[in-house]
Biopython code that builds the backbone (N, CA, C, O; Angstrom):
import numpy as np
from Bio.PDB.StructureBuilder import StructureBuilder

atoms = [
    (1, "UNK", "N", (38.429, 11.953, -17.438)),
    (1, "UNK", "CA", (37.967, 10.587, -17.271)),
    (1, "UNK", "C", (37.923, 10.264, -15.783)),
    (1, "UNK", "O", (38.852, 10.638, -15.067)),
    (2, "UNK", "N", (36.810, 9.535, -15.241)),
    (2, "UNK", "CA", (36.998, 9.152, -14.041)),
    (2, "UNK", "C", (37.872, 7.879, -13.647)),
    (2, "UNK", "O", (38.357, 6.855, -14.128)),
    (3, "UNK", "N", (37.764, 8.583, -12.500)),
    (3, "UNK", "CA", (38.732, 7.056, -11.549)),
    (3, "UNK", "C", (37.581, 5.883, -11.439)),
    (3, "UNK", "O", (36.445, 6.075, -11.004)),
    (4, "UNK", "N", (38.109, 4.611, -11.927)),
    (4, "UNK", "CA", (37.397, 3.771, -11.701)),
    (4, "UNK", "C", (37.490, 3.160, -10.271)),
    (4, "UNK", "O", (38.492, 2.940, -9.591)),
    (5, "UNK", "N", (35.901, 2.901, -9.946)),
    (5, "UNK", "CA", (35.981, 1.966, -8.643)),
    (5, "UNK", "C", (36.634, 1.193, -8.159)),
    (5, "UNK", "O", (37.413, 0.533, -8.847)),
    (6, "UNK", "N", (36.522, 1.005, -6.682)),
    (6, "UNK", "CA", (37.341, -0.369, -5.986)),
    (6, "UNK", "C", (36.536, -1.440, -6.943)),
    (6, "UNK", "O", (35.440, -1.107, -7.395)),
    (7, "UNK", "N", (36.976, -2.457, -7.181)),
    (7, "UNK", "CA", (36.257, -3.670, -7.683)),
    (7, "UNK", "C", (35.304, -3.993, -6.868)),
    (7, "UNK", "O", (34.376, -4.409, -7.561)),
    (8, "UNK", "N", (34.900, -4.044, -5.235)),
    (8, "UNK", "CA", (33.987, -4.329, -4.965)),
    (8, "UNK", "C", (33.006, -3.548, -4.887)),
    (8, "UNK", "O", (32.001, -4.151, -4.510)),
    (9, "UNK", "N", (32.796, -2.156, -5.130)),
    (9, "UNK", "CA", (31.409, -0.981, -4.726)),
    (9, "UNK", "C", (30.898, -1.866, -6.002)),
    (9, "UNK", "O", (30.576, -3.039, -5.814)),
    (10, "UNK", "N", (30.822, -1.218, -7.445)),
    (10, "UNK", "CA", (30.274, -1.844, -8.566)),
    (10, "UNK", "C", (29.691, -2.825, -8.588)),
    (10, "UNK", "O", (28.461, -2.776, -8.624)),
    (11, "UNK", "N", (30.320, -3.977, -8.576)),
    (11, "UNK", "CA", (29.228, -5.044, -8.909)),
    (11, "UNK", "C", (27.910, -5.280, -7.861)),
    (11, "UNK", "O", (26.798, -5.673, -8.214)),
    (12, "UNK", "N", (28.397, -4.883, -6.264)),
    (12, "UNK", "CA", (27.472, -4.812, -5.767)),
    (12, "UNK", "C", (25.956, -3.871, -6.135)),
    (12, "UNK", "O", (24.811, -4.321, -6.111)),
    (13, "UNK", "N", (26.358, -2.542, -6.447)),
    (13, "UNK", "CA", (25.156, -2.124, -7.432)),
    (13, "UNK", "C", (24.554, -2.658, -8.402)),
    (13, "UNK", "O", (23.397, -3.075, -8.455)),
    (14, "UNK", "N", (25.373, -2.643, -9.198)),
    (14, "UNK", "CA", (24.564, -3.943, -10.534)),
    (14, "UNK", "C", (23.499, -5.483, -9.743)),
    (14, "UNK", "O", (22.562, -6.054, -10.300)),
    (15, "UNK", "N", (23.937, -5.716, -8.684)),
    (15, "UNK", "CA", (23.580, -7.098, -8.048)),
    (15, "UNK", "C", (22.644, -6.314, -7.464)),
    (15, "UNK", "O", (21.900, -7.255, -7.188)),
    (16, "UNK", "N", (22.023, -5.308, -7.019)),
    (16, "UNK", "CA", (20.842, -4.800, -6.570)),
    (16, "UNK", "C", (20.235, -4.082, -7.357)),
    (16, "UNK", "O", (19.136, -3.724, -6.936)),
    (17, "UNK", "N", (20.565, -3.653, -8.537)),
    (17, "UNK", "CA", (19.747, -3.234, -9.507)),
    (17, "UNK", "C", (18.856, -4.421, -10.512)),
    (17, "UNK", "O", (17.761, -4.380, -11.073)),
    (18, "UNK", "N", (19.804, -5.329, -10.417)),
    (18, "UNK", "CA", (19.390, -7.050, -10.608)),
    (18, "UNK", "C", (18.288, -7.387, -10.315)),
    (18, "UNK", "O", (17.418, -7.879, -11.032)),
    (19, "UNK", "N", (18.272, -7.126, -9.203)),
    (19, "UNK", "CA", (17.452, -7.663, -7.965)),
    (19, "UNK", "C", (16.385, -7.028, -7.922)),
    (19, "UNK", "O", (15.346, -7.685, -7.855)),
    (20, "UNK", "N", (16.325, -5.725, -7.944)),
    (20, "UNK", "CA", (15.385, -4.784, -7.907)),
    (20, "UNK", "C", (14.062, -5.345, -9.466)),
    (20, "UNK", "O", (12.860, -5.597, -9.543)),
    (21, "UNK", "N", (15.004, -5.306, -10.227)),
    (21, "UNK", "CA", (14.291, -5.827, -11.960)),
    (21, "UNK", "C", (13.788, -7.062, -11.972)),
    (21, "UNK", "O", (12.988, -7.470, -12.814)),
    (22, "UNK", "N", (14.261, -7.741, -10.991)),
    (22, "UNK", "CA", (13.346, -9.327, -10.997)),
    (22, "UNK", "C", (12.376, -8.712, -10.349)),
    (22, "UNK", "O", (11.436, -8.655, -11.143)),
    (23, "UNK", "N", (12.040, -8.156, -9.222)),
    (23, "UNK", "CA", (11.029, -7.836, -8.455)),
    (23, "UNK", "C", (10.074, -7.014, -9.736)),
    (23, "UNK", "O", (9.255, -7.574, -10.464)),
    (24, "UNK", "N", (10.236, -6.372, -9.746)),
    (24, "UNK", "CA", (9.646, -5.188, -10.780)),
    (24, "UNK", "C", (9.058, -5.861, -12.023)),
    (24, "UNK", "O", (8.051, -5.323, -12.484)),
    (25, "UNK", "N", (9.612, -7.155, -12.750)),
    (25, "UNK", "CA", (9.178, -7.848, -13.655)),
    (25, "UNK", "C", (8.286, -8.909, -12.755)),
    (25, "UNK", "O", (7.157, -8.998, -13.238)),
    (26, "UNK", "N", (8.463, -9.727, -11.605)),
    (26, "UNK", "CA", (7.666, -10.192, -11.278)),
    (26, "UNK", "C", (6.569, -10.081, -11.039)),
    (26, "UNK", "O", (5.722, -10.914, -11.363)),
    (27, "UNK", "N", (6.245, -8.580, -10.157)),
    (27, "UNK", "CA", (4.926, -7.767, -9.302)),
    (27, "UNK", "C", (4.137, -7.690, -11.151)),
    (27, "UNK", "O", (2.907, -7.725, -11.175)),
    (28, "UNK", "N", (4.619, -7.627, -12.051)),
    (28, "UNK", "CA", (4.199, -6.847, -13.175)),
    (28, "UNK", "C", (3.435, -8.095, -13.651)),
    (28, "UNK", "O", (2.212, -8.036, -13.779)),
    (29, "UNK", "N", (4.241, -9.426, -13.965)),
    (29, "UNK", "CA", (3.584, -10.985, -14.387)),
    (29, "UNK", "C", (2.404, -10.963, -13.028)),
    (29, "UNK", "O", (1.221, -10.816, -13.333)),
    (30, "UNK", "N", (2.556, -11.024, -12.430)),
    (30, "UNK", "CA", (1.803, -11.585, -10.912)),
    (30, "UNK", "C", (0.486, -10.716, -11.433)),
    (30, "UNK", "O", (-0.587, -11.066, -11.925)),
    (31, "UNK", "N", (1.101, -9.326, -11.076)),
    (31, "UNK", "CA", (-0.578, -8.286, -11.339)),
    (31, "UNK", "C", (-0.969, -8.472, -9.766)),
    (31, "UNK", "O", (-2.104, -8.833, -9.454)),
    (32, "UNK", "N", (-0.179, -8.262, -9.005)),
    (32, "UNK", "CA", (-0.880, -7.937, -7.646)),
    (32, "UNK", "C", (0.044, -6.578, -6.917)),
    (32, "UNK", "O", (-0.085, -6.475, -5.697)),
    (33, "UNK", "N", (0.527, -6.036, -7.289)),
    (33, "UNK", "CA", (1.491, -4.762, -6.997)),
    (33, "UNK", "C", (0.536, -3.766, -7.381)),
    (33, "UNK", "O", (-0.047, -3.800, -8.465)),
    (34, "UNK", "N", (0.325, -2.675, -6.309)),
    (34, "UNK", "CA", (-0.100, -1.232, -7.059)),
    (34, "UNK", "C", (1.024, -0.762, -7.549)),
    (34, "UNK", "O", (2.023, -1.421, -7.837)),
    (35, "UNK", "N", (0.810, 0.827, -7.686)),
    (35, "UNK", "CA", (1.377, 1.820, -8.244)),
    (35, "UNK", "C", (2.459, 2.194, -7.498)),
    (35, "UNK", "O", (3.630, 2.282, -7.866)),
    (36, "UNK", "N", (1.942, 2.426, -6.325)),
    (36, "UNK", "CA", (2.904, 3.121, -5.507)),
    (36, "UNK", "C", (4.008, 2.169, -5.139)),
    (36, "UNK", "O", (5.044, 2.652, -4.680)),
    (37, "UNK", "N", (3.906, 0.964, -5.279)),
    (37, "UNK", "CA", (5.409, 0.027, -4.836)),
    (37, "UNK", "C", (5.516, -0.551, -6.082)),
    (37, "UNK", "O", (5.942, -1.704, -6.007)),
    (38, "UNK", "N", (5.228, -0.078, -7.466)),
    (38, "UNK", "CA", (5.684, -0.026, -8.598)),
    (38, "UNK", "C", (6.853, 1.317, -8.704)),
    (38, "UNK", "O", (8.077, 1.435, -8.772)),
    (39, "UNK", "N", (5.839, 2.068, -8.675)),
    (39, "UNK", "CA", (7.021, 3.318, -8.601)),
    (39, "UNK", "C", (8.038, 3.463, -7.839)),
    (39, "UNK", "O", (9.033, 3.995, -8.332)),
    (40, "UNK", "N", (8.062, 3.100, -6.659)),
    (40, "UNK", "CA", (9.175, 3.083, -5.191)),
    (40, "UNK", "C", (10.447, 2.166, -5.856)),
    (40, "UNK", "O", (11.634, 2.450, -6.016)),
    (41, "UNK", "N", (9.545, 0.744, -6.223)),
    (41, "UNK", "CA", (10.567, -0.010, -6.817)),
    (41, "UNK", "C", (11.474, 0.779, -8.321)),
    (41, "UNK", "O", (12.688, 0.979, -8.279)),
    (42, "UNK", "N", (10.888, 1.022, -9.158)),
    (42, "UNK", "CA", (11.454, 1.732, -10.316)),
    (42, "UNK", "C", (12.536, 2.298, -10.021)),
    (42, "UNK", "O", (13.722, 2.049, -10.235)),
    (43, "UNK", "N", (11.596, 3.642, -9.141)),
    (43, "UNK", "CA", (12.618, 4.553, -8.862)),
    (43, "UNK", "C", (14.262, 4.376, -7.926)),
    (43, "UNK", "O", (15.325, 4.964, -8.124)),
    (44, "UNK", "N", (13.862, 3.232, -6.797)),
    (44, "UNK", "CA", (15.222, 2.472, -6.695)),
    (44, "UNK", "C", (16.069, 1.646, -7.365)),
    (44, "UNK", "O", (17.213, 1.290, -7.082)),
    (45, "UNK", "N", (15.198, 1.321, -8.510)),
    (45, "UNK", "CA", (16.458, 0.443, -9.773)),
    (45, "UNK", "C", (17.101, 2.160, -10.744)),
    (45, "UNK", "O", (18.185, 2.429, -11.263)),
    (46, "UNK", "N", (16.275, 2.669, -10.652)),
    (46, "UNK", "CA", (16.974, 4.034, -11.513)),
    (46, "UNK", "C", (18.134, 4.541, -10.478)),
    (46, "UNK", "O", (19.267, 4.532, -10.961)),
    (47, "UNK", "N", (18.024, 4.944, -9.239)),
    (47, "UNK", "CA", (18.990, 5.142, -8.396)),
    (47, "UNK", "C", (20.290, 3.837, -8.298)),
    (47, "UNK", "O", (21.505, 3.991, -8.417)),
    (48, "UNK", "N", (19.586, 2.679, -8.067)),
    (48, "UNK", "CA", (21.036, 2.037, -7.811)),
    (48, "UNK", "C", (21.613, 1.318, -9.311)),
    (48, "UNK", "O", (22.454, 0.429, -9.177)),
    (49, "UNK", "N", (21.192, 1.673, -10.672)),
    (49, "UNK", "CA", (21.780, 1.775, -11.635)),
    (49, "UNK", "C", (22.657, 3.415, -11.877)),
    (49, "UNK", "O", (23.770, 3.707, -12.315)),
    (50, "UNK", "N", (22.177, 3.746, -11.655)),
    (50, "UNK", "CA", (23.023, 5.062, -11.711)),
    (50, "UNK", "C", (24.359, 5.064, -11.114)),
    (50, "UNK", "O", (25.433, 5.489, -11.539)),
    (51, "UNK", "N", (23.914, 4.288, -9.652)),
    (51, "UNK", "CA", (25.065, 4.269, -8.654)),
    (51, "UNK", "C", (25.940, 3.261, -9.283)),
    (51, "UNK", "O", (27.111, 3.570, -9.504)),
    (52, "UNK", "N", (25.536, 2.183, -9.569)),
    (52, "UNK", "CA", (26.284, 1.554, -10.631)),
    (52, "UNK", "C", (27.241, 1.557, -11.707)),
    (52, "UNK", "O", (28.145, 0.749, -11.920)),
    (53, "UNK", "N", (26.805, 2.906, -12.558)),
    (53, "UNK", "CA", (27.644, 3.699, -13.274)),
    (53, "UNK", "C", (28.422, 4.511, -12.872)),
    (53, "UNK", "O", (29.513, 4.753, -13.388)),
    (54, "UNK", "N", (27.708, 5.315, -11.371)),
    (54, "UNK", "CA", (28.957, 6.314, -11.161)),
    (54, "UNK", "C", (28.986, 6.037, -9.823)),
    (54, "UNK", "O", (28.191, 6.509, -9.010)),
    (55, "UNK", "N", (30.109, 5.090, -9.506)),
    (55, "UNK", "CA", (29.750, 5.116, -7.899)),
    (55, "UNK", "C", (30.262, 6.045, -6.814)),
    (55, "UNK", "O", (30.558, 7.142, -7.287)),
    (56, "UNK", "N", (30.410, 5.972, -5.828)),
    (56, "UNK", "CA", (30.736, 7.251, -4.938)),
    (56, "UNK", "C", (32.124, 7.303, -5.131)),
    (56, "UNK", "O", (32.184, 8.517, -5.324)),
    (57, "UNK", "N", (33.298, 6.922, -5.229)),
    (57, "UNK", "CA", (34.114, 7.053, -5.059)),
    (57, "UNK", "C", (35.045, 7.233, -6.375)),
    (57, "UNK", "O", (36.243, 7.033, -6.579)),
    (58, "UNK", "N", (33.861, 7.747, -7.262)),
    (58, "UNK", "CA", (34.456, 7.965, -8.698)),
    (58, "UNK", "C", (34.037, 9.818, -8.405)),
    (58, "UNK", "O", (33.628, 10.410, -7.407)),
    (59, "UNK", "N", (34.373, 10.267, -9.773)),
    (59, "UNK", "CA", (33.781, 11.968, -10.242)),
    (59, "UNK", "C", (32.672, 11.753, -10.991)),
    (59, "UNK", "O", (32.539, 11.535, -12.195)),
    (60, "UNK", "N", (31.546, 11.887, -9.700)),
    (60, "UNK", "CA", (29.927, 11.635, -10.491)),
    (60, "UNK", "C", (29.707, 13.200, -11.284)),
    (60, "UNK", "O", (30.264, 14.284, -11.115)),
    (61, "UNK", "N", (28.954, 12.882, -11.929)),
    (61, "UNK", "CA", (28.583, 14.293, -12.770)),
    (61, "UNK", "C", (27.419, 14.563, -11.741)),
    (61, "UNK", "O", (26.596, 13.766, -11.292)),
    (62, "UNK", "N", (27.595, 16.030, -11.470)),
    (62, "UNK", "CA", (26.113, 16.897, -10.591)),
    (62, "UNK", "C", (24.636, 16.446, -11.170)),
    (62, "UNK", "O", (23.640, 16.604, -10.463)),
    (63, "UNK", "N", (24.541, 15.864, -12.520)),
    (63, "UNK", "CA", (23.008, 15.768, -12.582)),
    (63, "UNK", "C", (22.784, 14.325, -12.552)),
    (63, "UNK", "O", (21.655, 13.847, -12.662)),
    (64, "UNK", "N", (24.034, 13.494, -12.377)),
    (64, "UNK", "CA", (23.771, 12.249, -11.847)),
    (64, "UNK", "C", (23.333, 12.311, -10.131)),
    (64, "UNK", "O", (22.233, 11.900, -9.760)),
    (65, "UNK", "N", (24.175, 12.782, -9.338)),
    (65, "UNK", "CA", (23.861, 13.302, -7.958)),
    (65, "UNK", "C", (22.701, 13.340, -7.436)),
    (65, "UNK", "O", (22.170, 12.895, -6.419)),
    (66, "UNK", "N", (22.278, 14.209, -8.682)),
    (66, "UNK", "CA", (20.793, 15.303, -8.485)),
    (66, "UNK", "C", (19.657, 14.137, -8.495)),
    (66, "UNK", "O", (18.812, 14.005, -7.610)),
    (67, "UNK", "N", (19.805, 13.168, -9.854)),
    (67, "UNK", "CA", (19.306, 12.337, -10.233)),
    (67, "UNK", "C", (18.929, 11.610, -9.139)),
    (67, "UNK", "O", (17.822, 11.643, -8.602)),
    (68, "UNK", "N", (20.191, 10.730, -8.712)),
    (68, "UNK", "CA", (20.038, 9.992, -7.486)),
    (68, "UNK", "C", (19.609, 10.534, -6.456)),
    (68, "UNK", "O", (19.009, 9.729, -5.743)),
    (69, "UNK", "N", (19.652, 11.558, -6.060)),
    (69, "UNK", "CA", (19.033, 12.183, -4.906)),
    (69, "UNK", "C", (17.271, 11.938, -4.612)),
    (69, "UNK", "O", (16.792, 11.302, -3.674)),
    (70, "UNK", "N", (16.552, 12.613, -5.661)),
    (70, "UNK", "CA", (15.864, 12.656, -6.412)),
    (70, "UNK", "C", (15.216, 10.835, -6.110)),
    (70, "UNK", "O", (14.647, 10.373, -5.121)),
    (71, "UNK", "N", (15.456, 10.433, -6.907)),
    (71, "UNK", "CA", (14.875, 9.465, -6.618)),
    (71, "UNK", "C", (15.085, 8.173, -5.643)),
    (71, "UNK", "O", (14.565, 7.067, -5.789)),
    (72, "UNK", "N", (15.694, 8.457, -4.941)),
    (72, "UNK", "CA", (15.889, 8.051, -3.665)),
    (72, "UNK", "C", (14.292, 8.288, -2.517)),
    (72, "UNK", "O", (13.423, 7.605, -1.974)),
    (73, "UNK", "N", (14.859, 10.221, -2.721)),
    (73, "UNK", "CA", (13.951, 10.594, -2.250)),
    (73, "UNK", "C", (12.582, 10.386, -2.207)),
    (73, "UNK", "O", (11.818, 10.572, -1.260)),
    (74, "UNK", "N", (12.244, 9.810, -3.803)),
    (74, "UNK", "CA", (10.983, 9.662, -4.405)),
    (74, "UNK", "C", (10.252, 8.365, -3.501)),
    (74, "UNK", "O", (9.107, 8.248, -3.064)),
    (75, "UNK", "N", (11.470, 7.446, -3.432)),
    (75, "UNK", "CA", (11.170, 6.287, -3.064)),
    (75, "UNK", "C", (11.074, 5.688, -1.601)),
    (75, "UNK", "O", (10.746, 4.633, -1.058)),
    (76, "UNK", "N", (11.660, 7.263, -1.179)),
    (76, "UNK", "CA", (11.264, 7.117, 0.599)),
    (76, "UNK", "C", (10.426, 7.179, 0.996)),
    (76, "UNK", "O", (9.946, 6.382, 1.801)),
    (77, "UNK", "N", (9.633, 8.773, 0.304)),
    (77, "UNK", "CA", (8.440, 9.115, 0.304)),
    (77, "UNK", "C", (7.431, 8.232, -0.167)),
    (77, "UNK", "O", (6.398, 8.190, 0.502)),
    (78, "UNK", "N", (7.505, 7.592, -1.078)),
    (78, "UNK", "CA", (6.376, 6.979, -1.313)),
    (78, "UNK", "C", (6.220, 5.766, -0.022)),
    (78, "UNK", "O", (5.118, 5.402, 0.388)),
    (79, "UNK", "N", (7.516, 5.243, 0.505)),
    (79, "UNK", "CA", (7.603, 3.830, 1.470)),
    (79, "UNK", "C", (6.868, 4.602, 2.991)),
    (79, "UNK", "O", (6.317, 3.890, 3.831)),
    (80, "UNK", "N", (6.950, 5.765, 3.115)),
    (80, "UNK", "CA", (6.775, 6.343, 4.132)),
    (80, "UNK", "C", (4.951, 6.902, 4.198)),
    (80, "UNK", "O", (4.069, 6.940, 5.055)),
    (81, "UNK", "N", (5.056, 7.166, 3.144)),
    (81, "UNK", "CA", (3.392, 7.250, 2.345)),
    (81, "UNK", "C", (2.903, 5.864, 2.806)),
    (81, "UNK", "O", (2.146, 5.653, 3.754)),
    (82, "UNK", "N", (3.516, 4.856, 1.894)),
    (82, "UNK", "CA", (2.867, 3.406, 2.117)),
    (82, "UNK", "C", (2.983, 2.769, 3.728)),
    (82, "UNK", "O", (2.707, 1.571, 3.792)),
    (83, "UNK", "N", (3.222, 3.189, 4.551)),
    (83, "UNK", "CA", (3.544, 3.068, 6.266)),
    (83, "UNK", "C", (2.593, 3.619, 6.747)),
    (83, "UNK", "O", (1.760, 2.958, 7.367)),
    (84, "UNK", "N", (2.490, 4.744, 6.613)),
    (84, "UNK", "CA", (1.448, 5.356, 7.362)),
    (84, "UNK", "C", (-0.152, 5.385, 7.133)),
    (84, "UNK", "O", (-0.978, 6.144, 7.639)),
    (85, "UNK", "N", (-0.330, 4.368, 6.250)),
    (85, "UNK", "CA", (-1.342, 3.882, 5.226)),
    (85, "UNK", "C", (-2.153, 5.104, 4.262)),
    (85, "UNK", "O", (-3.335, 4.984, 3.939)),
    (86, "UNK", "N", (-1.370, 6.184, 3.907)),
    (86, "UNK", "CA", (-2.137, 6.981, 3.031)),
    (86, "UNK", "C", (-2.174, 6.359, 1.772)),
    (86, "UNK", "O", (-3.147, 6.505, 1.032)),
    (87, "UNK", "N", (-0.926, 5.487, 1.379)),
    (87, "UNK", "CA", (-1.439, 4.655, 0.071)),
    (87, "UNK", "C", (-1.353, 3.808, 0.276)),
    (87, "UNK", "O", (-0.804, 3.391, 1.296)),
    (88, "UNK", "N", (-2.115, 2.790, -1.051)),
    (88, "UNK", "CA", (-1.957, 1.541, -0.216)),
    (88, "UNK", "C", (-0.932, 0.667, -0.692)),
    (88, "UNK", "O", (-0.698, -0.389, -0.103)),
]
sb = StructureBuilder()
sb.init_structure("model")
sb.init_model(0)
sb.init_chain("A")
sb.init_seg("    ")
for serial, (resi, resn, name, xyz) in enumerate(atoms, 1):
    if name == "N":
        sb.init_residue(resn, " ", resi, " ")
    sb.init_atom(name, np.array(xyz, "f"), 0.0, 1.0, " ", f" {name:<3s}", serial, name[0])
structure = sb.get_structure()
């Protein structure tokens, strides 16, 4: 069983995974969001829910890690994509 978190890492994840899902439900009502900062966004509510569940200072399982890595990554790339204007 893992060690549970300090009380404060946790809720702060949940409060940006929050956050992330209003955005993500909003862009979606609105209909003015492409794809690519649909996906960026997603993929950072999948990462900081994850982190949520297992936060750093617990025993994350390796394919949570991987997971988060992963889409972190996904979501850099795409912000870094969307910067340099290859998408829009």
């Amino acid at each position: 069983m893992p060690n549970p978190a300090p009380p404060t890492t946790r809720p702060m994840y949940w409060l940006a995974s929050a956050a992330l899902a209003v955005v993500v439900v909003l862009n979606l009502i609105n209909g003015n969001s492409t794809w690519p900062r649909l996906l960026s966004l997603v993929a950072l509510l999948g990462a900081f829910s994850l982190l949520g569940l297992y936060p750093p200072l617990t025993e994350r399982p390796t394919w949570a890690s991987w997971l988060i890595s992963l889409l972190l990554l996904l979501a850099f790339g795409l912000l870094v994509l969307r910067l340099t204007g290859r998408l829009v």
